[in-house]
Structure formats: structure tokens, C-alpha cells
C-alpha positions as MATLAB code, in Angstrom:
seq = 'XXXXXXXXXXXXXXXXXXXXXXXXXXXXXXXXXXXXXXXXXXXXXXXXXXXXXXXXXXXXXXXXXXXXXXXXXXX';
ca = [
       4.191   12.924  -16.493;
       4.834    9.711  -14.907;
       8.475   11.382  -13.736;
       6.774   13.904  -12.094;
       4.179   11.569  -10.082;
       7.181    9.503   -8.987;
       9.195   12.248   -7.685;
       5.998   13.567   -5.518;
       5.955   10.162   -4.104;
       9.298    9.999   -3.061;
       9.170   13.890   -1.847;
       6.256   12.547    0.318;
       8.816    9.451    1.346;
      11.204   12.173    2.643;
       9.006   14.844    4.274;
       6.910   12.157    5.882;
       9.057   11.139    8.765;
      10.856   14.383    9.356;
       7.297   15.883    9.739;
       6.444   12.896   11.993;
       9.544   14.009   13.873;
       8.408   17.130   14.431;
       5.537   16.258   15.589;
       6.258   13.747   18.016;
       9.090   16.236   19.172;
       6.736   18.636   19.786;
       4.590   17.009   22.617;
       7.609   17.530   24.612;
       8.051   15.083   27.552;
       4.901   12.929   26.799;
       6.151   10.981   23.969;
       3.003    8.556   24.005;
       0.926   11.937   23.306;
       3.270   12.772   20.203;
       3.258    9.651   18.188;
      -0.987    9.696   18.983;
      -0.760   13.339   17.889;
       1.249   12.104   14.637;
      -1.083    8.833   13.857;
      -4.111   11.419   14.548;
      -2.407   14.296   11.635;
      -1.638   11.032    9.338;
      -5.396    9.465    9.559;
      -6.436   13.085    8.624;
      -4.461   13.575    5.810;
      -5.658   10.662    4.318;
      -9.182   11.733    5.331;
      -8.927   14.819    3.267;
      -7.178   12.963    0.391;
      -9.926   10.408    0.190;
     -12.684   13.472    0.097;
     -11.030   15.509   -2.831;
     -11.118   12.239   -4.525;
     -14.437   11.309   -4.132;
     -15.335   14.817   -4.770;
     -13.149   15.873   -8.438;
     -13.276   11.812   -9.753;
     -16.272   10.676  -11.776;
     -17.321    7.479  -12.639;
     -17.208    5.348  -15.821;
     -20.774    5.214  -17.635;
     -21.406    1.747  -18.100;
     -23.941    1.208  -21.185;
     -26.663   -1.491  -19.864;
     -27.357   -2.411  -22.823;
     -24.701   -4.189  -24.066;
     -24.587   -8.414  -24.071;
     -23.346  -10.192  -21.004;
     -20.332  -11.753  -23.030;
     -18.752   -7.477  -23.913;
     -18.748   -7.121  -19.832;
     -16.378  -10.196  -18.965;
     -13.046   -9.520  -19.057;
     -11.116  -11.787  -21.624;
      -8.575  -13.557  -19.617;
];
């Protein structure tokens, strides 16, 4: 599994610029206007990435009732 989530992570290493390429490329003349348009597409990515996992990612259930001394970590 761990194979797989590294390979996605490079993928994303090597479609990342050549996307950011395109972009920028795109805006024609104005070069200014394609590396905003490409910092605008990357802060929205991450937007949507941070609300699917918010959304599908649940939080541990702590039990309150346990001693003070079980919740410190033993360093």
C-alpha cells in the first residue's frame, strides 16, 4: 500500500509543473496573469483537498474518563 501512495506522490511531482506550464502558457502574452492564474488553480486544489478531508475523516473518541497519567505521552 505504501508503494502505491509513494508513486501518487511522485506522479503528482511530475504532472505538477507540466500542468503549471500549461497554464502559465496559456495566458498568452501576459505572463504575470498566467503564473496568478496557476497560484489561483494550486490554492484551489488544495482547497478542495482540505474539504474532502474534513468531510470523509472522523475523529478519535477520546474516553474522559480515564486518569490524567493514561493521556501523557510516555517519552
Amino acid at each position: 500500500m505504501s508503494g502505491v501512495l509513494l508513486g501518487l506522490a511522485n506522479l503528482s511531482g511530475i504532472i505538477g509543473p507540466a500542468v503549471t506550464g500549461i497554464v502559465v502558457q496559456s495566458a498568452g502574452d501576459n505572463i504575470r496573469n498566467g503564473f496568478n492564474y496557476s497560484v489561483i488553480m494550486a490554492a484551489t486544489l488544495l482547497l478542495i483537498a482540505s474539504l474532502v478531508f474534513f468531510i470523509f475523516t472522523k475523529p478519535d473518541k477520546h474516553n474522559k474518563n480515564l486518569p490524567l497519567s493514561s493521556k501523557v505521552a510516555n517519552l
